[in-house]
C-alpha positions in Angstrom: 98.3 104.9 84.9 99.0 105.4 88.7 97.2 108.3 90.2 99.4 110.0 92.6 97.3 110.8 96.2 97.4 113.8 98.7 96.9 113.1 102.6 94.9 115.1 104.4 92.7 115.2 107.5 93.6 112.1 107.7 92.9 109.9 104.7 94.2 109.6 101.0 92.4 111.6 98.6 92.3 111.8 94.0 92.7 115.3 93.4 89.7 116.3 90.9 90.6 115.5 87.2 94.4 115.0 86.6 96.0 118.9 86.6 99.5 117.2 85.9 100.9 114.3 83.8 104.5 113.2 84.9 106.9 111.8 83.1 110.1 109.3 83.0 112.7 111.7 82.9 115.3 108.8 81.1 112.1 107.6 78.8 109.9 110.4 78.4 107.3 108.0 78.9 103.6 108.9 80.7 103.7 107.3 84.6 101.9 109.2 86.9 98.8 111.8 87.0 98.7 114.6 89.5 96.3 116.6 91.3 95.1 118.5 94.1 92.4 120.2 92.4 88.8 120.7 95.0 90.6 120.4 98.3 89.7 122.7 100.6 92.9 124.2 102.3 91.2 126.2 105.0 89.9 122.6 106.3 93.1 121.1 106.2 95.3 124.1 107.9 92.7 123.9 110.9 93.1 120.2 110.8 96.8 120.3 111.0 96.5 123.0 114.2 93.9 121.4 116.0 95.1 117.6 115.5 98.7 117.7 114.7 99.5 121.0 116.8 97.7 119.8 120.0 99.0 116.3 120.5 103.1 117.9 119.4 102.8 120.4 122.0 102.2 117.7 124.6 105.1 116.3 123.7 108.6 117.3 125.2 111.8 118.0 122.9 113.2 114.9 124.5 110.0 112.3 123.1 110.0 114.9 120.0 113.6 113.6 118.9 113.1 110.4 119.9 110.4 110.4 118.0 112.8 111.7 115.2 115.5 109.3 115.7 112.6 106.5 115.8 111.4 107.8 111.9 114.8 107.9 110.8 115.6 104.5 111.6 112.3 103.4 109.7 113.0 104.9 106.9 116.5 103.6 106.6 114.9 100.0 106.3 112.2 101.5 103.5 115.2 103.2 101.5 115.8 101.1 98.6 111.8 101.5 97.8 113.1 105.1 97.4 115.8 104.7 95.1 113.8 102.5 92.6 111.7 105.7 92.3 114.1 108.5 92.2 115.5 107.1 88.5 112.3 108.0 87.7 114.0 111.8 88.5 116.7 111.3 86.5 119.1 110.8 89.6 121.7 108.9 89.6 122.6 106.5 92.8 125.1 109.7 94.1 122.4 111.7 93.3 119.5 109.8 94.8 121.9 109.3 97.5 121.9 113.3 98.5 118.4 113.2 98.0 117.2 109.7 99.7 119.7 109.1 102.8 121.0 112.8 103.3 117.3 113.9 104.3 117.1 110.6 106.5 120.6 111.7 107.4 119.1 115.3 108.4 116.4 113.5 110.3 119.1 111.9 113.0 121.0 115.4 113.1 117.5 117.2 114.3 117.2 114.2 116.6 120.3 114.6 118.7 119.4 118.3 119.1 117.2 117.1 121.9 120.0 117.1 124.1 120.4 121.1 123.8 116.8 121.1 124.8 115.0 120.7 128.5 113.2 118.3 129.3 110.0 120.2 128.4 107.8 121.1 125.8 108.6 124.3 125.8 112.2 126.3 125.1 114.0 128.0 128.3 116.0 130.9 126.2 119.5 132.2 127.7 119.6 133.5 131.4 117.8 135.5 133.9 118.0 139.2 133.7 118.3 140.8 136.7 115.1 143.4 137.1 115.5 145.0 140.9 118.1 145.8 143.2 117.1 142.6 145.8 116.7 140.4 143.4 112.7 140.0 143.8 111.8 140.8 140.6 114.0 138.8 137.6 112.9 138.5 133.9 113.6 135.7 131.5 112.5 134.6 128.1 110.6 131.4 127.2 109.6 129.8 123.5 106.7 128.0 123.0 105.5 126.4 120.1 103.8 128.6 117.5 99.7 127.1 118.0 99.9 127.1 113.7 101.2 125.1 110.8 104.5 124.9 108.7 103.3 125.1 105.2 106.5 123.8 102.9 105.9 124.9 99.1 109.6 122.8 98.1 111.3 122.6 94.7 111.7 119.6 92.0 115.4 118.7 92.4 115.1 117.2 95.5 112.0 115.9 96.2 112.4 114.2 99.6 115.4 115.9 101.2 113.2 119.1 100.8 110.6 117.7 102.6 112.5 115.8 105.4 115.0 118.8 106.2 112.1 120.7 106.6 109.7 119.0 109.0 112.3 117.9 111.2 112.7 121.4 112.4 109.1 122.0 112.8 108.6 118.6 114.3 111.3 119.1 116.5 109.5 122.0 117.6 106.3 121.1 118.1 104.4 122.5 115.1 103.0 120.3 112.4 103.1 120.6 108.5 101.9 120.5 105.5 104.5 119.7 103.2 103.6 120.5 99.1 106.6 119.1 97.1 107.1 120.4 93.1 104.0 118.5 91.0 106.5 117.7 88.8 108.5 114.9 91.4 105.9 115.0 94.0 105.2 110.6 93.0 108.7 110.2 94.9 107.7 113.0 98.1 104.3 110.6 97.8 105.5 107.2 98.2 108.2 108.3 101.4 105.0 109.9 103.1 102.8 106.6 102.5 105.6 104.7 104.7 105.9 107.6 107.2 102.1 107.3 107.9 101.7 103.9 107.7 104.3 103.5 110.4 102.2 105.7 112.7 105.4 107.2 114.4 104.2 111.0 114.3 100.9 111.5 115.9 98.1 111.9 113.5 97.7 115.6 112.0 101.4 116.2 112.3 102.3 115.5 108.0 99.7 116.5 106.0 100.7 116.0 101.8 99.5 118.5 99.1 100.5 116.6 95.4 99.4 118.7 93.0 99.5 122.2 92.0 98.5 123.7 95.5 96.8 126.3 93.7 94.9 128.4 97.5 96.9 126.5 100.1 98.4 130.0 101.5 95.4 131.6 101.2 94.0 130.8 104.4 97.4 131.0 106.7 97.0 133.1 109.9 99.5 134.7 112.3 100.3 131.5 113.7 101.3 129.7 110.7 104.7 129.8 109.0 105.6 129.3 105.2 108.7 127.9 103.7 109.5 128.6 100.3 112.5 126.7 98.5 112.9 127.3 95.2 113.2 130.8 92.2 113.3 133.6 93.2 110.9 135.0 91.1 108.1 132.6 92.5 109.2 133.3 95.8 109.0 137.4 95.8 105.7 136.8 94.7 104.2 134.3 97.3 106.1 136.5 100.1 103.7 139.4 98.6 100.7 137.2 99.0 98.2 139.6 100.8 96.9 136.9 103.3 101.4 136.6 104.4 101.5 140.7 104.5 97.8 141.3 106.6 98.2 138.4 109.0 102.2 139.4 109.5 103.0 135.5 108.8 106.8 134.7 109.0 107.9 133.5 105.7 111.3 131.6 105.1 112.4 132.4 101.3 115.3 130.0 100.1 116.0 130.6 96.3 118.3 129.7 93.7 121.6 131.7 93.6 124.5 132.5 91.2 126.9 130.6 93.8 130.8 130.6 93.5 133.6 128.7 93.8 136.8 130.7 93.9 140.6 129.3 93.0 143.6 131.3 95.9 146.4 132.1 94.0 148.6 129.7 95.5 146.8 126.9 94.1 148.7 126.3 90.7 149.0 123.8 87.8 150.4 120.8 90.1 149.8 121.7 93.6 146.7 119.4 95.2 144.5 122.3 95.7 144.7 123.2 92.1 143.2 118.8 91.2 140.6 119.5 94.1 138.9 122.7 92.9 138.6 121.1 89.2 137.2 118.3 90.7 135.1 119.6 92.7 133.5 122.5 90.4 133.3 119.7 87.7 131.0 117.9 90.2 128.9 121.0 90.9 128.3 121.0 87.5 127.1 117.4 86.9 125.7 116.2 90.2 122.0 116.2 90.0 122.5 117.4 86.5 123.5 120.8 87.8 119.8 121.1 89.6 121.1 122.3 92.9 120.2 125.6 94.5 124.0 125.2 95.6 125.2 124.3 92.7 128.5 126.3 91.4 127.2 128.7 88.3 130.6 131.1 88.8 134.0 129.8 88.7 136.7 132.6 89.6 140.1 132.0 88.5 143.8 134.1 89.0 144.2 135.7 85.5 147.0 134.0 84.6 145.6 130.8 85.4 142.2 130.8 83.5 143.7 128.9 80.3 144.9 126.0 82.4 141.4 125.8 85.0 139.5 126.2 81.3 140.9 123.3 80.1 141.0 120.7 83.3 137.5 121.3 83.5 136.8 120.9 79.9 139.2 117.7 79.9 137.1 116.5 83.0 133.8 116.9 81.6 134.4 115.4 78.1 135.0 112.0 80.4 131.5 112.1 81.9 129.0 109.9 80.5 125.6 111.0 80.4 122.7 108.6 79.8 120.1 106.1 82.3 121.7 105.9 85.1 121.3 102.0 85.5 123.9 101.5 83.0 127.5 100.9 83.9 129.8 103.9 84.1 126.6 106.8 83.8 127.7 109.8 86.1 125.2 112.0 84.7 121.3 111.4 84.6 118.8 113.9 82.7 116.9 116.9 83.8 113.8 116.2 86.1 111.6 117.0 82.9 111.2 118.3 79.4 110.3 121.7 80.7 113.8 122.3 82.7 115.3 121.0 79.3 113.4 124.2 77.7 114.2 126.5 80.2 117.6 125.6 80.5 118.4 125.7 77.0 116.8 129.3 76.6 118.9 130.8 79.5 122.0 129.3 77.8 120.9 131.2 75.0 121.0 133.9 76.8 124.4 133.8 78.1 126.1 132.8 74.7 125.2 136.5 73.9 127.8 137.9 76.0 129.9 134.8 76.4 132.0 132.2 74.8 130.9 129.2 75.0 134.0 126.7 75.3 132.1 123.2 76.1 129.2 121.8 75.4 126.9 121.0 72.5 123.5 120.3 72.6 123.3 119.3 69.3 125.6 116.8 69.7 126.2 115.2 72.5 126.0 111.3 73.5 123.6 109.6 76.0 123.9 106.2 76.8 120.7 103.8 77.6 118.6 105.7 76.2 117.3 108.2 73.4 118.3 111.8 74.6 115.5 113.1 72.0 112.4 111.6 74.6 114.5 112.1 77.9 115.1 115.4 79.6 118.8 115.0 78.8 121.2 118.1 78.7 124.9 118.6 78.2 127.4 119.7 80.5 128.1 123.3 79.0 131.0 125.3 79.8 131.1 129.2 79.4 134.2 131.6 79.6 133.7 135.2 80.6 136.9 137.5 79.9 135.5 140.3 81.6 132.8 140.0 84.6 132.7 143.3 85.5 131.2 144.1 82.1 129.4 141.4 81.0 127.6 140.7 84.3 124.7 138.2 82.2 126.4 135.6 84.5 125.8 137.5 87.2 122.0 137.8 86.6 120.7 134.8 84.4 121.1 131.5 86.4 120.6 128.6 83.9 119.3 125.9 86.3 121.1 123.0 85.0 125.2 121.6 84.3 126.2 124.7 83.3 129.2 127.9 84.8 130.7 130.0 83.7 134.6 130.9 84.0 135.8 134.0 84.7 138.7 135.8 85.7 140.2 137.7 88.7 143.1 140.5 89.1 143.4 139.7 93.3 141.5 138.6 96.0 139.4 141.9 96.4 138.7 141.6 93.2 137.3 138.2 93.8 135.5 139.3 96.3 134.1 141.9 93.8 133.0 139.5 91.8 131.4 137.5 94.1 129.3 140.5 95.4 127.7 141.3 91.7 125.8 137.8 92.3 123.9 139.5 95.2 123.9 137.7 97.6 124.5 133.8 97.3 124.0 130.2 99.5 127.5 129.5 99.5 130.7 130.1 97.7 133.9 128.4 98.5 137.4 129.2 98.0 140.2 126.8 97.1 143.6 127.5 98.7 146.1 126.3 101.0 147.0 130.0 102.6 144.9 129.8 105.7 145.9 134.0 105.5 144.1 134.6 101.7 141.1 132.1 103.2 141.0 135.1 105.8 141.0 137.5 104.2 138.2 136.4 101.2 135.9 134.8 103.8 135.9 138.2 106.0 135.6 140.3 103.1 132.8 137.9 101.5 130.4 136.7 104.4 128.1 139.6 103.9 126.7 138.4 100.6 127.2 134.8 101.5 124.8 132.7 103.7 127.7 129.6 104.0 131.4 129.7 102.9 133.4 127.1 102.7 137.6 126.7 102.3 138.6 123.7 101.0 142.1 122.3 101.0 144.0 119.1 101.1 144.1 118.9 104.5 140.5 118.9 104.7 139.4 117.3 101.7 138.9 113.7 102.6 136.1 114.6 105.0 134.9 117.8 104.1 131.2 117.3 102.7 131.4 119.7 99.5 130.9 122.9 97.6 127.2 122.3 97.4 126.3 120.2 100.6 124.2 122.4 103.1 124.6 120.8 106.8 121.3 120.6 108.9 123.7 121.9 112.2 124.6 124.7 109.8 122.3 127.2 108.7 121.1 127.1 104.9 120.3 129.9 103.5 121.4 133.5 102.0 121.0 137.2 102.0 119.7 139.1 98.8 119.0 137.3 95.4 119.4 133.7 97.8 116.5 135.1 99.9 117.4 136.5 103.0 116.3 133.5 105.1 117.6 130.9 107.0 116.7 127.0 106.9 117.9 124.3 109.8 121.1 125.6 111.3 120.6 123.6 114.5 119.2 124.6 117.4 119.0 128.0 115.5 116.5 126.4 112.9 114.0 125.3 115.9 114.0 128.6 117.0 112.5 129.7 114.0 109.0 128.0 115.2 109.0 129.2 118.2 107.3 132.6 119.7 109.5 134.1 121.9 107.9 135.1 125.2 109.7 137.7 127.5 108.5 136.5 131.4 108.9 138.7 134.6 108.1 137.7 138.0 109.8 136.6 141.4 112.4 134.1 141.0 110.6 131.0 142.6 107.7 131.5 140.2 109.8 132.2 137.5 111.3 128.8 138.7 108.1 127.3 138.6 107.4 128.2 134.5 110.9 128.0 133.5 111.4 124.3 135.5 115.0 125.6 136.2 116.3 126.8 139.2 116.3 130.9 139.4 118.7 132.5 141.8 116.7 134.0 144.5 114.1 131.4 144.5 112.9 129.1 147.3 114.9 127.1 148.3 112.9 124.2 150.4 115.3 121.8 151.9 115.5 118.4 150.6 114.8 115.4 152.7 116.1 113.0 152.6 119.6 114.6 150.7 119.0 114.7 147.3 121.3 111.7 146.9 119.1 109.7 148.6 116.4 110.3 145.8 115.6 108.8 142.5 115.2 110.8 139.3 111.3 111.2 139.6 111.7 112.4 143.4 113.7 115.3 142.9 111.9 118.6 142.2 114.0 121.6 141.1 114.6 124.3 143.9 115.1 121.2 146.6 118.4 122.0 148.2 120.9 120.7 150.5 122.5 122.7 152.9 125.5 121.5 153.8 128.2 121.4 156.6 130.3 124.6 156.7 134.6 124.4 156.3 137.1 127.2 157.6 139.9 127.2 154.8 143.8 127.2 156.0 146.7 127.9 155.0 147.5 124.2 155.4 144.4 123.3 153.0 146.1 125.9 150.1 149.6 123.8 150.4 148.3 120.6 150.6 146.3 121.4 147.6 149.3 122.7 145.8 151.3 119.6 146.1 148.3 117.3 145.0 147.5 119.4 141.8 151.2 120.8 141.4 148.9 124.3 141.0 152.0 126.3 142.4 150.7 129.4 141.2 152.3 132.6 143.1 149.1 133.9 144.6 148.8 130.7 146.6 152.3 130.0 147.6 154.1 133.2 147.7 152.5 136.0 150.0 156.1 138.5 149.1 154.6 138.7 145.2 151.3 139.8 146.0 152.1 143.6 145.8 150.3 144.9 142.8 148.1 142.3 142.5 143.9 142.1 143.7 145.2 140.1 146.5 145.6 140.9 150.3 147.0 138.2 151.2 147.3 134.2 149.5 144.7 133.2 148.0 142.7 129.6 147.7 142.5 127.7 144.9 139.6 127.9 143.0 139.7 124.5 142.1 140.3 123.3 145.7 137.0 125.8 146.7 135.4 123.2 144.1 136.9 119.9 145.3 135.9 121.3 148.7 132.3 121.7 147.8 131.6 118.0 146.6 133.4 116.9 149.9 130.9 119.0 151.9 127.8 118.1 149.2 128.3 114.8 148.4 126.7 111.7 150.5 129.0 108.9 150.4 126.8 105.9 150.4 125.5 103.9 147.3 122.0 105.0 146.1 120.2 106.6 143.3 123.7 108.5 142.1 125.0 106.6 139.3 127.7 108.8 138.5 129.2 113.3 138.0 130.3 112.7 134.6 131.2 116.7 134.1 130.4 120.7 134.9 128.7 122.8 132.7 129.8 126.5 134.3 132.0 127.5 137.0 133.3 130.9 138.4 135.0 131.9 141.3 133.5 135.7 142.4 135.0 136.4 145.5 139.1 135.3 147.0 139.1 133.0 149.8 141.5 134.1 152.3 142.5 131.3 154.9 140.2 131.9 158.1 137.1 132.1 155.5 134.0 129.7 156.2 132.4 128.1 153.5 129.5 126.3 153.1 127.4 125.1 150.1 123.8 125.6 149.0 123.5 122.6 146.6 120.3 122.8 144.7 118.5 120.7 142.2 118.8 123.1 139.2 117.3 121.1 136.4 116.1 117.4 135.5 116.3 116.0 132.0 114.6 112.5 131.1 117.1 109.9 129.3 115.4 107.2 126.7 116.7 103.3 127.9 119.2 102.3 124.7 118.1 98.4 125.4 116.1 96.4 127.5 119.3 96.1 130.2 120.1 99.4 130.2 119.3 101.0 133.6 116.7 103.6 133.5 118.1 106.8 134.8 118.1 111.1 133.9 120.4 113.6 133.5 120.1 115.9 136.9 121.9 119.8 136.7 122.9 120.7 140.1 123.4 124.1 141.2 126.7 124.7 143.6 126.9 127.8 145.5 129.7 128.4 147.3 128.9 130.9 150.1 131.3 132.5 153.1 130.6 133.6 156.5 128.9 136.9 155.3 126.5 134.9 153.3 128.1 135.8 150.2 128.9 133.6 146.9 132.9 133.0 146.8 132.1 130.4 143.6 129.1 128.9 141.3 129.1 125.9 139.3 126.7 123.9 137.8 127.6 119.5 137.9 125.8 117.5 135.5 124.7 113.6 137.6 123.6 110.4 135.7 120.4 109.4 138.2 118.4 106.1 138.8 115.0 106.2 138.3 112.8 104.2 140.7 110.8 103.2 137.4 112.6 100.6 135.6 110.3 99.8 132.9 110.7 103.3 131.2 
């Protein structure tokens, strides 16, 4: 029987004795034993710091993502190694799909967040504050990596998209992990970790894999550690009590299973699209991945008048789903992960029926084909009808973690909001309806107890990713029962690894730390011009000072009839009573166009191209008779990765653009973002 291995402090290791046997979930049949029994945790959280930590933080986020994108693509090629195993779940090919190439998937999405990043290995956070009335003293925030590890203590249903949406935030922010999938599915979590060492792309110490029961790992977590929990939330109260996580203040992510909801708009009747798309898609929340979803729908919330006809579509549609090995023809419903959910399941069905009727399902008799439904963790689609929510609120307490909802009515939309809110507090709960004004006025009214909400309609529908598909841009997560924390979400998700670091100084040392240019700072002039220089010349505070312009009247008009910007406080000095204005006004746009003549060097050099600008204001009118000139200052320099051996080698290079007059005062600032050549073509 095949022994299923942690990796830590860098080798493969048996657990002592076998604390685990796991099973087919289609056979029943004994394939795996699990352990993780002797291993000592405090050796291999001070292995992940020292190793892992230390050779991350060298990194920048831009060689972090690549890094990322480089993992991604390796496991793409690995992937159908992956879905051979995941049967083993009980997953279908849509579910081992979610599972397999959606965490890849989330892999490339954390990737491309480089480009919100500097080129650093640290995080510059929003903008200067000024701190004095010269502007000698500024303050600023950075984020550095935390100097611990991410501990992820992940659930059974999906056993490698909770790993991989996981790390790559904490990779992507420098901080390594130690990843402990569910015992019970951890053989799948196992074999995607074998190829992501083997392939050496993360730097040794950075994934470290706990199999078994886990039983200590947070035990020895300090103040520089964070811990991710993703799965009930009764488990998950009681590791966020853990007296090591409340002495050493160690931030811990809870994200449980909620009573989510999928709501049906008025509008959306018997024969309308939006009506076929809400059966459809709550019929899918309830037999994707067997119902094992943290988002999966458990509260379906119907117009009273239209509860008979939803009742039936959704029975009619789930009498049509076949249940049985998903390597048969025509199965659109695999089994339970194990015979324990099975149990569990069943007993919180029991449960319900008390103050329910049950209006689908049978577990006594239901069909399975491939297979013998007595050895595998199969369980029937099972459909409950609640006539009164508000009273019999069981479904609004006992989530059965499995294909089953319950159906329930509602008088109007604040009563559906009611409802929603006796879950406390969800992931997500959508709403079906093609009145963007009702989707208003539910989402508004529901967002407090909801961590995502999404409308679907039939303009939407093609593309929209589902009831129950958490986005890595998006944040993932929920207030209340869901757990009051926040998973991915973009740049937002990085953040959550970061400390936060409030910095005060003068602005060129502040420049210095921050590797940005800080208003105030020095401003050494560049020679030669900064156009003249490649990407690893330039060094941020080097400015040009250019030629100075007096604006005319004649430079307004000409301007006008170039840009057809005819605008009355440029053309018409008579309308200017009652305006700002003393007299016509430049365009700002022509202050701008002005400012690349005077910064710009003509000839061909390192400049490969201004592809846009990332701010511009204009703070002061430019009466004709005002002289301009422009301080043009290297601002900020971002490294570029070559996309193929001919691609030229180059950065991205954020100039600042001040636009000063006569009294040495900013008329205009922009920031222009250059593509420039580096003098290294081999990188």
């Amino acid at each position: 029987m095949q022994k299923i291995q942690n990796y830590i402090c860098g080798e493969w290791v048996n657990g002592e004795g076998v604390e685990l046997t796991a099973h087919h979930a289609i056979t029943g049949e004994d394939f795996a034993e699990i352990s993780s029994k002797g291993i000592d945790y405090e050796r291999v959280l001070a292995y992940g710091r020292e190793k892992g930590g230390s050779a991350l933080r060298k990194m920048t986020f831009q060689e972090r993502g690549r890094m990322l994108k480089a993992l991604a693509l390796h496991l793409l090629t690995k992937k159908n190694d992956y879905y051979k195993l995941s049967a083993a779940t009980g997953a279908t090919k849509i579910d081992s799909w979610i599972d397999i190439e959606g965490g890849i998937g989330n892999l490339f999405a954390n990737a491309s967040l480089r480009r919100q990043f500097p080129d650093l290995p640290y995080y510059v956070d929003g903008e200067a504050a000024p701190l004095s009335k010269n502007g000698t003293f500024i303050g600023h925030h950075i984020m550095v990596p935390k100097r611990g590890v991410a501990i992820h203590i992940n659930a059974f249903n999906f056993p490698i998209w909770g790993m991989l949406e996981k790390i790559a935030v904490n990779l992507m922010a420098g901080v390594p992990a130690v990843v402990k999938p569910s015992e019970y599915t951890s053989y799948l979590t196992e074999l995607m970790v074998k190829d992501i060492i083997a392939s050496k792309i993360l730097p040794e110490g950075s994934l470290q894999l706990i199999t078994g029961l886990g039983r200590g790992i947070i035990d020895h977590v300090n103040y520089q550690d964070v811990v991710t929990f993703t799965g009930s939330a009764a488990t998950g109260k009681i590791l966020k009590g853990h007296e090591r996580i409340l002495e050493e203040s160690v931030p811990f992510n809870l994200e449980a299973d909620s009573l989510n909801a999928s709501v049906l708009g008025e509008d959306a009747i018997p024969g309308t699209p939006e009506f076929d798309l809400f059966v459809k898609e709550v019929t899918k929340e309830i037999t994707v991945k067997a119902g094992q979803k943290c988002t999966a729908v458990r509260r379906i919330l119907v117009p009273e008048k239209l509860i008979d006809d939803v009742q039936n579509a959704v029975a009619k549609r789930l009498s049509t789903t076949t249940i049985g090995d998903p390597s048969q023809e025509g199965v659109r419903m695999g089994a339970l992960a194990t015979k324990l959910q099975v149990e569990r399941v069943a007993h919180n069905v029991d449960l319900l029926a008390k103050s329910q009727e049950l209006v689908f399902g049978n577990q006594e008799e239901f069909s399975v084909v491939g297979a013998d439904k007595n050895k595998g963790a199969f369980f029937s689609p099972t459909l409950f009808r609640n006539n009164d929510p508000h009273t019999n609120i069981d479904c609004h307490n006992i989530e059965a973690f499995g294909p089953v909802s319950t159906i329930m009515p509602y008088k109007d939309i604040e009563d559906a909001v009611r409802i929603t809110e006796l879950g406390k507090g969800s992931l997500v709960t959508s709403i079906v309806t093609a009145d963007d004004k009702l989707a208003r006025e539910f989402v508004v009214n529901a967002a407090h107890v909801n961590g995502r909400i999404l409308v679907l309609n039939n303009d939407c529908a093609k593309e929209s990713t589902g009831h129950g598909s958490p986005m890595p841009l998006l944040t993932h997560g929920g207030p209340g029962r869901a757990g009051g924390g926040e998973e991915m979400g973009g740049k937002r998700g990085v953040l959550h690894y970061l400390q936060r670091t409030a910095i005060q100084g003068h602005p060129t040392t502040i420049t210095e730390i921050t590797q940005q240019y800080q208003v105030g700072g020095a401003q050494p002039e560049a020679n030669p011009h900064v156009f003249r220089q490649h990407f690893e010349e330039l060094k941020v505070g080097d400015t040009v000072f250019t030629h100075k312009h007096t604006v005319t009247t004649a430079d307004i008009v000409n301007f006008a009839n170039v840009s057809g910007d005819n605008f009355y406080a440029h053309m018409d000095e008579t309308s200017l009573d009652g305006t700002i204005f003393e007299k016509r006004v430049a365009h700002g746009y022509f202050l701008l166009s002005k400012a690349a003549g005077l910064f710009v060097d003509p000839k061909k050099g390192p400049v490969l191209l201004n592809y846009g600008v990332d701010s511009c204001r204009f703070t002061k009118p430019v009466y004709p008779g005002t002289t301009i000139g422009v301080r043009f200052t290297v601002k900020e320099k971002i490294d570029q990765e070559k996309r193929s051996e001919d691609d030229i080698a180059k950065g991205i290079v954020k100039f600042l653009v001040d636009i000063y007059d006569e009294n040495n005062e900013t008329v205009g600032l922009a920031t222009i973002l250059t593509m420039v050549k580096k003098l290294d073509q081999s990188k």
